[in-house]
NUPARO-137560 format. One line per field, with one value per residue (C-alpha): residue number from 1; residue in one letter; x, y, z. Coordinates in nm, 2 decimals. Example, Ala and Ser with C-alpha at 12.3 -4.5 7.8 and 13.67 -1.06 7.14 Angstrom:
<recs>
nr <- (1; 2)
rest <- (A; S)
x <- (1.23; 1.37)
y <- (-0.45; -0.11)
z <- (0.78; 0.71)
</recs>
This chain:
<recs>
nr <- (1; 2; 3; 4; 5; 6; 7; 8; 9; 10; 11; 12; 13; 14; 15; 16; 17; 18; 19; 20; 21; 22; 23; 24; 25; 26; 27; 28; 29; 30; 31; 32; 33; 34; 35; 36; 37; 38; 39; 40; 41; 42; 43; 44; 45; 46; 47; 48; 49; 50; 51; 52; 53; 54; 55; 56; 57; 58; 59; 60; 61; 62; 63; 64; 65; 66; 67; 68; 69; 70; 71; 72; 73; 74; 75; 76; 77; 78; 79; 80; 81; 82; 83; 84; 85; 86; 87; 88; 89; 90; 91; 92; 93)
rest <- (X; X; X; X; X; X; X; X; X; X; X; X; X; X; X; X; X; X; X; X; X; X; X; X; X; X; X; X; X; X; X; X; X; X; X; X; X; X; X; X; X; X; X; X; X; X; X; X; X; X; X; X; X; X; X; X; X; X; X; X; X; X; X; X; X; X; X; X; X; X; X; X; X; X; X; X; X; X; X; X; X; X; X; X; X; X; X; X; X; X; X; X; X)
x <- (0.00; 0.30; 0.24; -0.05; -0.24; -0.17; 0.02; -0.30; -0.52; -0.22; -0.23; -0.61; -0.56; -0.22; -0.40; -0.61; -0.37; -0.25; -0.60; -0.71; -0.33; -0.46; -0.82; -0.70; -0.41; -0.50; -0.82; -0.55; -0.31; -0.53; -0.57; -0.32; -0.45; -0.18; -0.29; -0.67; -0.53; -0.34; -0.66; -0.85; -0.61; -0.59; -0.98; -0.98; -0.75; -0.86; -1.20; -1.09; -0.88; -1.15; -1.38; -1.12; -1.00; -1.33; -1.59; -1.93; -2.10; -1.88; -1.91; -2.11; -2.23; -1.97; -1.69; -1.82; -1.88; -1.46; -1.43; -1.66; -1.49; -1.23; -1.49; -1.69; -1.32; -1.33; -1.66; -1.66; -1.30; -1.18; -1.52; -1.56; -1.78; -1.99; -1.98; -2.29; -2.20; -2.17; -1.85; -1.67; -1.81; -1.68; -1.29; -1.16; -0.91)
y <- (0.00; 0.23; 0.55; 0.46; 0.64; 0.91; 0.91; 0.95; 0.69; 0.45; 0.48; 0.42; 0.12; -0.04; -0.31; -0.45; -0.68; -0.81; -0.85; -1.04; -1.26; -1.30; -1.47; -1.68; -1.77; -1.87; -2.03; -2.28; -2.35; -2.25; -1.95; -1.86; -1.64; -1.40; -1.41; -1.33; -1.03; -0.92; -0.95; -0.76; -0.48; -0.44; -0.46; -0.17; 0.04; -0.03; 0.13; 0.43; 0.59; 0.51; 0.70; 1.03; 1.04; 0.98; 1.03; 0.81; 0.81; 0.57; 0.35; 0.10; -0.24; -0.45; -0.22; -0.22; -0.61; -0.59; -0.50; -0.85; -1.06; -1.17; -1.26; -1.46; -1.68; -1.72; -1.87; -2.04; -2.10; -2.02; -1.79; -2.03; -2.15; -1.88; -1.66; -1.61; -1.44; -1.69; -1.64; -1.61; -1.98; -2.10; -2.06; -2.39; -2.49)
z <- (0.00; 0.01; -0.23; -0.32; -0.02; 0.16; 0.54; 0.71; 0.51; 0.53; 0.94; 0.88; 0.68; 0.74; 1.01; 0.74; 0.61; 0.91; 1.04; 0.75; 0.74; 1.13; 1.04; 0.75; 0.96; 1.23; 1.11; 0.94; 1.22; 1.53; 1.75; 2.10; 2.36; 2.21; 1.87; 1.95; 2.20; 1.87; 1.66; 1.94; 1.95; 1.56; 1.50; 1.80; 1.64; 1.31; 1.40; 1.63; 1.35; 1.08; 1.32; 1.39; 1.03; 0.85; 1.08; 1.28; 1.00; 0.87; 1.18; 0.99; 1.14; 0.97; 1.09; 1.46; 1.36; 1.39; 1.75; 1.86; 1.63; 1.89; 2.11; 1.86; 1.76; 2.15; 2.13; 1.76; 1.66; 1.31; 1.14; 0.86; 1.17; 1.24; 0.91; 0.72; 0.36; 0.14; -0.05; 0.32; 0.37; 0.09; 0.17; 0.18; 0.43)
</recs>
């Protein structure tokens, strides 16, 4: 993502990738305590900064969906268990 955003959209967005290299991850070769406290604490700051740079209205319910998702790996393990959209049940493992 380097150049192709600006400084302050690339704080904004520079979790994503981890995040999602976190759910696919993991989801393969299982979840820690450590790794779900990592997840936590990306999804958090993910959403905070969306929020000061871009504003609530862009709070939507997926991206406060982010700051439970911990909680629902806690509960469900890897979220090819608990996801709902179609094409996210469809990764294969």
């Amino acid at each position: 993502m380097e150049g192709l955003l600006p400084a302050e959209d690339y704080e904004v967005w520079a979790a994503i990738p981890r995040i999602v290299e976190l759910i696919f991850n993991c989801g393969r070769n299982g979840w820690t305590t450590e790794t779900i406290a990592h997840l936590k604490a990306l999804s958090w700051r993910h959403c905070i900064l969306v929020e000061e740079r871009y504003g609530p209205s862009e709070c939507v319910i997926t991206l406060h969906s982010l700051t439970h998702l911990h909680e629902d790996i806690t509960r469900f393990s890897s979220p090819d268990n608990f996801w709902c959209f179609q094409f996210e049940k469809a990764v294969e493992r």
